[in-house]
mmCIF file of the N, C-alpha and C atoms, coordinates in Angstrom:
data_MODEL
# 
_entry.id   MODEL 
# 
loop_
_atom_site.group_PDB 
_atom_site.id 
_atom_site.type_symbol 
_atom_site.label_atom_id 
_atom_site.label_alt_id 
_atom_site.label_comp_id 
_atom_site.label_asym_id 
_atom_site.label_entity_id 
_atom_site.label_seq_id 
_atom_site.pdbx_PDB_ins_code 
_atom_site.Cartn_x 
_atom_site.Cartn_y 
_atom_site.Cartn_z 
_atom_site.occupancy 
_atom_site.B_iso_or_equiv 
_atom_site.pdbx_formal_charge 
_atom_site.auth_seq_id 
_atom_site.auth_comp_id 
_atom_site.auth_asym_id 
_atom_site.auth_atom_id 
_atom_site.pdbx_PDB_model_num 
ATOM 1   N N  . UNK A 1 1  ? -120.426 -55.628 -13.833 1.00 0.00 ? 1  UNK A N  1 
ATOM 2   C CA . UNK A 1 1  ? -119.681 -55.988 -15.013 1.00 0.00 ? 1  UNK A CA 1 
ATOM 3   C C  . UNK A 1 1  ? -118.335 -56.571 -14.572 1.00 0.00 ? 1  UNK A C  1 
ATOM 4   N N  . UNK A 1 2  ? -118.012 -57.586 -14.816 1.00 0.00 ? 2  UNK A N  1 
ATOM 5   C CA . UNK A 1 2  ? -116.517 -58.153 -14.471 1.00 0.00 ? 2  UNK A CA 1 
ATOM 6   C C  . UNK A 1 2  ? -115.544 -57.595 -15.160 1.00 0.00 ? 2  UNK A C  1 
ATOM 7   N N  . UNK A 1 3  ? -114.656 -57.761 -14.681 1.00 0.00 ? 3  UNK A N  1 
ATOM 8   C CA . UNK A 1 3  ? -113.170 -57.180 -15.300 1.00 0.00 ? 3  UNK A CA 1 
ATOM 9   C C  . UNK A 1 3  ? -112.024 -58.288 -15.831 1.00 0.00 ? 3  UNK A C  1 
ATOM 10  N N  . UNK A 1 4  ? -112.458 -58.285 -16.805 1.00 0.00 ? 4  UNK A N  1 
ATOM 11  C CA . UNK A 1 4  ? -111.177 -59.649 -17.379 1.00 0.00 ? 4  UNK A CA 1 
ATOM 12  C C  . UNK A 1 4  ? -109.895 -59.353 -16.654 1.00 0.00 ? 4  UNK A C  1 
ATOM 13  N N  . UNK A 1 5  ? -109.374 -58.432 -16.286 1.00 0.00 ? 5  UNK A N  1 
ATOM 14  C CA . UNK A 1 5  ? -107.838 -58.379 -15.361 1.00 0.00 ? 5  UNK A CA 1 
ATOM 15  C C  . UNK A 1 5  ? -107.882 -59.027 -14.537 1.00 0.00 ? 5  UNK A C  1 
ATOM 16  N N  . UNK A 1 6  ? -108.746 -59.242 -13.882 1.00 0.00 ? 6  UNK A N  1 
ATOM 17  C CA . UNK A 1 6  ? -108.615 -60.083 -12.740 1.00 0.00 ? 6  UNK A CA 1 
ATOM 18  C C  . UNK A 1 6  ? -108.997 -61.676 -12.547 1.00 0.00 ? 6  UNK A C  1 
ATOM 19  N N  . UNK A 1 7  ? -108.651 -62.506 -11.861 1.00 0.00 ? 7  UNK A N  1 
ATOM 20  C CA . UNK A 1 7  ? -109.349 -63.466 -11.612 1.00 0.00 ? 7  UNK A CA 1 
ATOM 21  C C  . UNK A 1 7  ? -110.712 -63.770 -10.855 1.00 0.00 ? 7  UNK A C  1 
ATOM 22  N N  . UNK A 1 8  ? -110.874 -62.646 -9.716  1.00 0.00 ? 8  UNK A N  1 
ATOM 23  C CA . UNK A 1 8  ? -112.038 -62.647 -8.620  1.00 0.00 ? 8  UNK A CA 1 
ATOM 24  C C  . UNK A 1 8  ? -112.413 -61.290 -9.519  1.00 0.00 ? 8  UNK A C  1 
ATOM 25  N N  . UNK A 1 9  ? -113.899 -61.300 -9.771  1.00 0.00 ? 9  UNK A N  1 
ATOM 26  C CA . UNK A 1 9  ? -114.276 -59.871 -10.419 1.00 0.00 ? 9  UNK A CA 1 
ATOM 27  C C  . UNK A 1 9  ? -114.707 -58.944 -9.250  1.00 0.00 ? 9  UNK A C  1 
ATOM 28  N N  . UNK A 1 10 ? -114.008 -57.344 -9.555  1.00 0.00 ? 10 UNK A N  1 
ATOM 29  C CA . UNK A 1 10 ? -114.042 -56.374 -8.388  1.00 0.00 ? 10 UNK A CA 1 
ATOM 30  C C  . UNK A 1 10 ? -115.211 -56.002 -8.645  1.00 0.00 ? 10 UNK A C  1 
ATOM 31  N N  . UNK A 1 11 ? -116.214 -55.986 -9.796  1.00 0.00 ? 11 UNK A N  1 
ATOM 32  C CA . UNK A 1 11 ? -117.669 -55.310 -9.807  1.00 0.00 ? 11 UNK A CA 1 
ATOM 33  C C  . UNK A 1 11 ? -117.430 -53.676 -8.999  1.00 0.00 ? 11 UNK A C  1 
ATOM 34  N N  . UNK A 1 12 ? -116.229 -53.228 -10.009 1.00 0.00 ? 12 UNK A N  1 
ATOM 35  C CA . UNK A 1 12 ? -115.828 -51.726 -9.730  1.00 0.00 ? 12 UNK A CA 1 
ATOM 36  C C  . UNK A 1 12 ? -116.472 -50.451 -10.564 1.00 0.00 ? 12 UNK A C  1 
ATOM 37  N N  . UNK A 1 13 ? -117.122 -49.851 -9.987  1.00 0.00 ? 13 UNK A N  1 
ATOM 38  C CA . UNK A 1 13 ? -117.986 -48.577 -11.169 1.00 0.00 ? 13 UNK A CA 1 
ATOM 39  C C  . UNK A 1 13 ? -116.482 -47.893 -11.943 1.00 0.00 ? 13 UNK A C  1 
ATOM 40  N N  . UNK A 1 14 ? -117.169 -47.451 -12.897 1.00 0.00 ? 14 UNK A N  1 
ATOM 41  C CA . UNK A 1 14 ? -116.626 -46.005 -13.610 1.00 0.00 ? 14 UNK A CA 1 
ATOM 42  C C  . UNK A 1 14 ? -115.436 -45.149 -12.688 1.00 0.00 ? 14 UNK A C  1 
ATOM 43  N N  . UNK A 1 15 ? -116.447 -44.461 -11.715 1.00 0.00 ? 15 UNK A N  1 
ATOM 44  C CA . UNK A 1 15 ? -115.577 -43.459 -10.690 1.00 0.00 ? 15 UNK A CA 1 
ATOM 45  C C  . UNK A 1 15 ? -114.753 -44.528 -9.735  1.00 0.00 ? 15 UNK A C  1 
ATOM 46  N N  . UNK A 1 16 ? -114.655 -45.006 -9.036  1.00 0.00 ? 16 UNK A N  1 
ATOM 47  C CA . UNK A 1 16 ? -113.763 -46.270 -8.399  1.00 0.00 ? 16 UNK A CA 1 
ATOM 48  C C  . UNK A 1 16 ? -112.516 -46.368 -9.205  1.00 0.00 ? 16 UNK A C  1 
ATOM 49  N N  . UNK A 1 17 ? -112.780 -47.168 -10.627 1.00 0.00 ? 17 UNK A N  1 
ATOM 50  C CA . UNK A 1 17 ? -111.716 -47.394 -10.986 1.00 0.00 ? 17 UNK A CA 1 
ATOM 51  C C  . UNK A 1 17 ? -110.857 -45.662 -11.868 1.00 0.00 ? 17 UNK A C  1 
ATOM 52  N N  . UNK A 1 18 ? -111.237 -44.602 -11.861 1.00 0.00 ? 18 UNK A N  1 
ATOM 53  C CA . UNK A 1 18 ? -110.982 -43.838 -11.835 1.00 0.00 ? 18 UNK A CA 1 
ATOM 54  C C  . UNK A 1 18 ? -110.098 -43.227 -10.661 1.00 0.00 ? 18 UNK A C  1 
ATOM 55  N N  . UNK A 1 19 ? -110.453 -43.009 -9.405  1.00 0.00 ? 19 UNK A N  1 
ATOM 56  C CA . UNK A 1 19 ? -110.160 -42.992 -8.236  1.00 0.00 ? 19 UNK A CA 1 
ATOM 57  C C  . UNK A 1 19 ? -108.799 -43.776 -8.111  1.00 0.00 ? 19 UNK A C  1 
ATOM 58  N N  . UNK A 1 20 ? -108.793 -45.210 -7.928  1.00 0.00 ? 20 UNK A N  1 
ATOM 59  C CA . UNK A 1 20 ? -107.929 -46.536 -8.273  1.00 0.00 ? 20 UNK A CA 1 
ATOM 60  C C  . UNK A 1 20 ? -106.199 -45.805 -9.162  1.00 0.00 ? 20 UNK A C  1 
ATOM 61  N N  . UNK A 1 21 ? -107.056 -45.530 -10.517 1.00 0.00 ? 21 UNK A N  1 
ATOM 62  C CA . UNK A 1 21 ? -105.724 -45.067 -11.289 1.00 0.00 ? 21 UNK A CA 1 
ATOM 63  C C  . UNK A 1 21 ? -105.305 -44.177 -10.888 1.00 0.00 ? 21 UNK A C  1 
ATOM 64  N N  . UNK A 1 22 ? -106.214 -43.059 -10.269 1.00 0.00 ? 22 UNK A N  1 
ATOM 65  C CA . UNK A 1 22 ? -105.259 -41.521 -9.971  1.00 0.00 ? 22 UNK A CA 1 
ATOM 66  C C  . UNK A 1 22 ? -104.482 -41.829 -8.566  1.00 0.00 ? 22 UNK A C  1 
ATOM 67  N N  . UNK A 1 23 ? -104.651 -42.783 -7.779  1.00 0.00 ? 23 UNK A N  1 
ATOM 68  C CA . UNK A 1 23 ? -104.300 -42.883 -6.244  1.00 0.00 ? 23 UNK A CA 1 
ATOM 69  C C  . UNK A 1 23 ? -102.796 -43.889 -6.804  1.00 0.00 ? 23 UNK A C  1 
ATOM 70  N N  . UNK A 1 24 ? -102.755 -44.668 -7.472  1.00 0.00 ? 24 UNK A N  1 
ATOM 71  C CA . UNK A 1 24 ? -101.686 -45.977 -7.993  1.00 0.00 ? 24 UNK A CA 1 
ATOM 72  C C  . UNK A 1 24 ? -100.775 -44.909 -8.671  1.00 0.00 ? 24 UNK A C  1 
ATOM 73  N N  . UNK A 1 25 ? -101.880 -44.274 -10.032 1.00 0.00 ? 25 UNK A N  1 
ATOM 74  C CA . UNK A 1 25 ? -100.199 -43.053 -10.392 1.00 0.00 ? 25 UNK A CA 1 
ATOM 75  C C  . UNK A 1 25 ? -99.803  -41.946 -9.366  1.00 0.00 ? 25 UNK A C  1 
ATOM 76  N N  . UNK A 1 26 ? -100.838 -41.506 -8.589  1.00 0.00 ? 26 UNK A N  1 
ATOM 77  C CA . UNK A 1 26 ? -100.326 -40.654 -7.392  1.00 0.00 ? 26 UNK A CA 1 
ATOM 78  C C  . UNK A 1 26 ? -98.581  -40.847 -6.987  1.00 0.00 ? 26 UNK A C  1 
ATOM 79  N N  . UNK A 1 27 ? -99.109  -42.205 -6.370  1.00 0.00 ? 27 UNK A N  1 
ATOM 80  C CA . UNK A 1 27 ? -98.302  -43.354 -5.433  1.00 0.00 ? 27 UNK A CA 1 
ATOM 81  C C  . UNK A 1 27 ? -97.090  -43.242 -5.924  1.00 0.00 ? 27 UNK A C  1 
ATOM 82  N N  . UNK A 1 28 ? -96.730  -43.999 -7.508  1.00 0.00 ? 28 UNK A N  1 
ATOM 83  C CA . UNK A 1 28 ? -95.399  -44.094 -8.393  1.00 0.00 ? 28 UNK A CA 1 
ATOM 84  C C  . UNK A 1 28 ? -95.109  -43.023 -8.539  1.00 0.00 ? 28 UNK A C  1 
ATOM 85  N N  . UNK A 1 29 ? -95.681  -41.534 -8.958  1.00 0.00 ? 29 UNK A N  1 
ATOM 86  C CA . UNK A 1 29 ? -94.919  -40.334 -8.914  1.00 0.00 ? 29 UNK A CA 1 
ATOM 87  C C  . UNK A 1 29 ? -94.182  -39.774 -7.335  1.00 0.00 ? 29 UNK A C  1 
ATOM 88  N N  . UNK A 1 30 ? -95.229  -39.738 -6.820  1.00 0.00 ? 30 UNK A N  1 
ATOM 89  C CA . UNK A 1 30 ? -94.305  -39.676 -5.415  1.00 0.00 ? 30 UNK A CA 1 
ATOM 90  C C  . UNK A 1 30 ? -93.268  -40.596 -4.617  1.00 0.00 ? 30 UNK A C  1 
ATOM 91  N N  . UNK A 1 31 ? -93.073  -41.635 -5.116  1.00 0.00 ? 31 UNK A N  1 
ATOM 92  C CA . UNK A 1 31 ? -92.014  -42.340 -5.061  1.00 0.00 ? 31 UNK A CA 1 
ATOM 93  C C  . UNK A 1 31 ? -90.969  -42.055 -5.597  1.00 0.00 ? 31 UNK A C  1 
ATOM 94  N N  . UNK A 1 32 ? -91.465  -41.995 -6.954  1.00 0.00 ? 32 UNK A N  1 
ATOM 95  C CA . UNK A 1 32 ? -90.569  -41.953 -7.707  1.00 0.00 ? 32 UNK A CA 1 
ATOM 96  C C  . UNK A 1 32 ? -89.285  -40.652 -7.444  1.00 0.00 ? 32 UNK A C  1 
ATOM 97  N N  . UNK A 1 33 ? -90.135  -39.643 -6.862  1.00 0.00 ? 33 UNK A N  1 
ATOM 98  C CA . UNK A 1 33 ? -89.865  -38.364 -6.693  1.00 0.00 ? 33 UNK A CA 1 
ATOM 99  C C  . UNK A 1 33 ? -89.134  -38.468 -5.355  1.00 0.00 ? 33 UNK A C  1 
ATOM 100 N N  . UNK A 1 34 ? -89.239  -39.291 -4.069  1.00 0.00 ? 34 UNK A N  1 
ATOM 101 C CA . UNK A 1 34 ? -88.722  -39.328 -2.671  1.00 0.00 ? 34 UNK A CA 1 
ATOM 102 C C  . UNK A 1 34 ? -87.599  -39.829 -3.277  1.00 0.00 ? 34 UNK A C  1 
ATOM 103 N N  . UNK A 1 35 ? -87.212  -40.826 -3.947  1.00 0.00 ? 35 UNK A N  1 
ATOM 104 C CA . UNK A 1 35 ? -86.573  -42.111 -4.296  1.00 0.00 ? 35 UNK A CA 1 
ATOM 105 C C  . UNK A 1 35 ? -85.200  -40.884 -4.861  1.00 0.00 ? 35 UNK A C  1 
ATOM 106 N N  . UNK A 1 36 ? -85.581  -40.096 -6.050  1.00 0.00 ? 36 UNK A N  1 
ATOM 107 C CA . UNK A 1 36 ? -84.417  -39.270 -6.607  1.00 0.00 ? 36 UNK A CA 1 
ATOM 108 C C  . UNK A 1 36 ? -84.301  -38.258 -6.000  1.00 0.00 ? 36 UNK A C  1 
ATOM 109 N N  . UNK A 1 37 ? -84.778  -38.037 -4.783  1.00 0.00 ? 37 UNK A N  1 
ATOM 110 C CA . UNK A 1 37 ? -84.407  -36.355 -3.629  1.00 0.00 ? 37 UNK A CA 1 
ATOM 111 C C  . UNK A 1 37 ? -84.022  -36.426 -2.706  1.00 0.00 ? 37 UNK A C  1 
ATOM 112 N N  . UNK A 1 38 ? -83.948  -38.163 -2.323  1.00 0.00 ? 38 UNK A N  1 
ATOM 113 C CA . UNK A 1 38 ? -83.510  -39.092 -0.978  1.00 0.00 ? 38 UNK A CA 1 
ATOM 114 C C  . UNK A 1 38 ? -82.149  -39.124 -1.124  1.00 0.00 ? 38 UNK A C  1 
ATOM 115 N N  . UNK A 1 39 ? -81.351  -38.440 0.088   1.00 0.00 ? 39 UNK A N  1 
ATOM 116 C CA . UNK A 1 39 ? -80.226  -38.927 0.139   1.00 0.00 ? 39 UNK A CA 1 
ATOM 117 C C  . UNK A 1 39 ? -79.953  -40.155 1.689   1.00 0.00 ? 39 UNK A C  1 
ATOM 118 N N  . UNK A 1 40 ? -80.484  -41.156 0.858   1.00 0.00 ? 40 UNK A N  1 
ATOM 119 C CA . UNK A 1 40 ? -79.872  -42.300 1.812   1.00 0.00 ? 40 UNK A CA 1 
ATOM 120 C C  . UNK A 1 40 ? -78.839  -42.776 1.811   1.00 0.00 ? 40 UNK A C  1 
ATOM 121 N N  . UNK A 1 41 ? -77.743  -42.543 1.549   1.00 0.00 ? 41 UNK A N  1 
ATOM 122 C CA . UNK A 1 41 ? -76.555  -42.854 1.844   1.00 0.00 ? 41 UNK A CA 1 
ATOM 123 C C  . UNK A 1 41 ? -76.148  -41.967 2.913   1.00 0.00 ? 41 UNK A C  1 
ATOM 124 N N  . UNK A 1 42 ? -76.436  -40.434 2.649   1.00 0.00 ? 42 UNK A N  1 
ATOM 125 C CA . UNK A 1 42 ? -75.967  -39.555 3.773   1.00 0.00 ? 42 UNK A CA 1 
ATOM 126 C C  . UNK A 1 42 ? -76.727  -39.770 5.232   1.00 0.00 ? 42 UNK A C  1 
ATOM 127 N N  . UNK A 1 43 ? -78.268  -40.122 4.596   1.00 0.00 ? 43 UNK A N  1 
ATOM 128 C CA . UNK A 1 43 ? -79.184  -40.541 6.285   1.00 0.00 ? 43 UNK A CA 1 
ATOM 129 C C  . UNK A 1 43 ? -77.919  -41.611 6.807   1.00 0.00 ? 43 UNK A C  1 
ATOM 130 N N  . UNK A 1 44 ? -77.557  -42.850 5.980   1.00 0.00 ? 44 UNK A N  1 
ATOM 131 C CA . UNK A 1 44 ? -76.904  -43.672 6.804   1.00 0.00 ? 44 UNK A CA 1 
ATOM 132 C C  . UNK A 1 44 ? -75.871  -43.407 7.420   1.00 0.00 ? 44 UNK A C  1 
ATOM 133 N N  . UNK A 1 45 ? -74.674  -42.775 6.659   1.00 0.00 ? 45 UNK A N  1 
ATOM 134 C CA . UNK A 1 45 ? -73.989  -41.711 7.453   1.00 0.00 ? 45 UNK A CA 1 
ATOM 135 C C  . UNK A 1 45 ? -74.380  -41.065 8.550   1.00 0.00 ? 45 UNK A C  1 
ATOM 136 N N  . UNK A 1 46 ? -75.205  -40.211 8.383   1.00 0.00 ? 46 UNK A N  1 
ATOM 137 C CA . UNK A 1 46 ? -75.460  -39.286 9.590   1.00 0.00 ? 46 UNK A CA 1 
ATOM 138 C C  . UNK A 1 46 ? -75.810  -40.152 11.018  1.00 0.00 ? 46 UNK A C  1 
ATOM 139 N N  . UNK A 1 47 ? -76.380  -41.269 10.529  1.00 0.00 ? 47 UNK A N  1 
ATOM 140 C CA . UNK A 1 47 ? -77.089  -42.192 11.623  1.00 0.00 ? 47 UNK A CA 1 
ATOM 141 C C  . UNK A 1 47 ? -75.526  -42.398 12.281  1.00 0.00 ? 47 UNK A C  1 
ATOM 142 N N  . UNK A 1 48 ? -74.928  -43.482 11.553  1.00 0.00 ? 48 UNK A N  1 
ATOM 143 C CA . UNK A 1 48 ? -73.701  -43.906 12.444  1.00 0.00 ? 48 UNK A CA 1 
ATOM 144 C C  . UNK A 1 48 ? -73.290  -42.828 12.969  1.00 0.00 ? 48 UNK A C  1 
ATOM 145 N N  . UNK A 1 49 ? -72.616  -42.014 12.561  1.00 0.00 ? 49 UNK A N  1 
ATOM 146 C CA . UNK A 1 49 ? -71.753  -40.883 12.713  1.00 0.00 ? 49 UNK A CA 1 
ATOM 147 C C  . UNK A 1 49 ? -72.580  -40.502 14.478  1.00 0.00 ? 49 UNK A C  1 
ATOM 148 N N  . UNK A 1 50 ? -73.908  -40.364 14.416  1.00 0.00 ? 50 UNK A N  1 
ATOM 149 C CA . UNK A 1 50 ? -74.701  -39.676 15.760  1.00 0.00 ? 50 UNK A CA 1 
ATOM 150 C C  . UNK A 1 50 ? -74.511  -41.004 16.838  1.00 0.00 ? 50 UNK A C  1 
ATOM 151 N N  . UNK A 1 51 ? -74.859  -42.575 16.601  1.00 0.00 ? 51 UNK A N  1 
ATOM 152 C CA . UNK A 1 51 ? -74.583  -43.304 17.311  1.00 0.00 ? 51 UNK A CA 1 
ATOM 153 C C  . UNK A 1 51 ? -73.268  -43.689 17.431  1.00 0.00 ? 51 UNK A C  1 
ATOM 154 N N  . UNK A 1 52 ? -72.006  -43.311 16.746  1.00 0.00 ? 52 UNK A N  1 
ATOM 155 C CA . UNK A 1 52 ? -70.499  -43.108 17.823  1.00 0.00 ? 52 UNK A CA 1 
ATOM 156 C C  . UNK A 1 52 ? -70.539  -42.308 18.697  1.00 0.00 ? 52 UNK A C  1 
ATOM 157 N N  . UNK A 1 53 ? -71.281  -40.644 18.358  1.00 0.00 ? 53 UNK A N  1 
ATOM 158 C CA . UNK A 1 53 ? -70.976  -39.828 19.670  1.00 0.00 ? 53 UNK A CA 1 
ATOM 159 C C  . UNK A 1 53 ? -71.961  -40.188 20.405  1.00 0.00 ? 53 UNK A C  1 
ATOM 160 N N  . UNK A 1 54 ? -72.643  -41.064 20.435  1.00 0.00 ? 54 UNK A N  1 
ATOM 161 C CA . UNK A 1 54 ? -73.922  -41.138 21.487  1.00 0.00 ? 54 UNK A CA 1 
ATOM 162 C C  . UNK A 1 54 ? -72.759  -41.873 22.238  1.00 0.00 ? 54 UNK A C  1 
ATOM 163 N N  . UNK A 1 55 ? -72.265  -43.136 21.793  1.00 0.00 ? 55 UNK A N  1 
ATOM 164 C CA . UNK A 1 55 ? -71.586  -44.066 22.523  1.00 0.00 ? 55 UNK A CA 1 
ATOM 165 C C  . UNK A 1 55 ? -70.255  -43.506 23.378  1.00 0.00 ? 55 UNK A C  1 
ATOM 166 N N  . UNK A 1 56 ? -69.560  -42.423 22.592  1.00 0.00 ? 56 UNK A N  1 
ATOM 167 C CA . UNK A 1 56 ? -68.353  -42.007 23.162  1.00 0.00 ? 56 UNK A CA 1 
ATOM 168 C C  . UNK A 1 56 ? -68.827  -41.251 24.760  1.00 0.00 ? 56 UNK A C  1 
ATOM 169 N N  . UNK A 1 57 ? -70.323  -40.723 24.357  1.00 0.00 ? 57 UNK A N  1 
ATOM 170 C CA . UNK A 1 57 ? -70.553  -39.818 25.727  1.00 0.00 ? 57 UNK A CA 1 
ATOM 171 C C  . UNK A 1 57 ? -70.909  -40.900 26.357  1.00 0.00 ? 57 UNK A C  1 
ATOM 172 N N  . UNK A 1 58 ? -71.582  -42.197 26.277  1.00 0.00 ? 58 UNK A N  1 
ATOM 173 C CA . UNK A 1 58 ? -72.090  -43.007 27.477  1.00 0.00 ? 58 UNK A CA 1 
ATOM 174 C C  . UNK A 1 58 ? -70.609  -43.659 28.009  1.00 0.00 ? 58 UNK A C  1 
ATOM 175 N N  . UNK A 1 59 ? -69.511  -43.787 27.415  1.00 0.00 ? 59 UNK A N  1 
ATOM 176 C CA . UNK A 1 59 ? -68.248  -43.921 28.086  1.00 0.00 ? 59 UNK A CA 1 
ATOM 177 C C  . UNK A 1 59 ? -68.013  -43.143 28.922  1.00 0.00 ? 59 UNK A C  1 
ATOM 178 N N  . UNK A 1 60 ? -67.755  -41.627 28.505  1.00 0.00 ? 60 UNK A N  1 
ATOM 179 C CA . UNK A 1 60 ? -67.440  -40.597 29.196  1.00 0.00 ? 60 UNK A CA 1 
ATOM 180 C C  . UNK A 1 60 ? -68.063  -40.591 30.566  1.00 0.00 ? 60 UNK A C  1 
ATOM 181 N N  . UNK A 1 61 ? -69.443  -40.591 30.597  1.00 0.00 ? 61 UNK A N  1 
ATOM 182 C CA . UNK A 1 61 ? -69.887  -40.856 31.833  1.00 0.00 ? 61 UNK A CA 1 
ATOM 183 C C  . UNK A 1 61 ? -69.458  -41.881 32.376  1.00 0.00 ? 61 UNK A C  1 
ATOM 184 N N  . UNK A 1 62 ? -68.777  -43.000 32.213  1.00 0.00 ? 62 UNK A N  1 
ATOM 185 C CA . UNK A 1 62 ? -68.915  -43.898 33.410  1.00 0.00 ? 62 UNK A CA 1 
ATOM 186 C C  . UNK A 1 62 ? -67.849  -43.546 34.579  1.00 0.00 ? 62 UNK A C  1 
# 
């Protein structure tokens, strides 16, 4: 059976496109969810902040 959504027909069963929706809303909830628990501003922080003292000790050694 073709699927008017598309242009190329997926000839997708019942369970497939079942499968399809629960894996796509899976996807956006868990995003959605990393996205507002993510503190990337502080990762970026923390990053620099670790590569100055990386750099201050490879001075130190020379």
């Amino acid at each position: 059976m073709p699927s008017p959504l598309f242009a190329i027909p997926l000839n997708m069963g019942t369970g497939t496109w079942i499968v399809t929706i629960v894996a796509g809303l899976g996807f956006v909830v868990m995003f959605g969810l990393a996205s507002a628990g993510g503190d990337y501003q502080g990762l970026i922080n923390t990053t620099l902040e670790n590569d100055a003292l990386a750099r201050e000790k490879r001075k130190g050694k020379k």
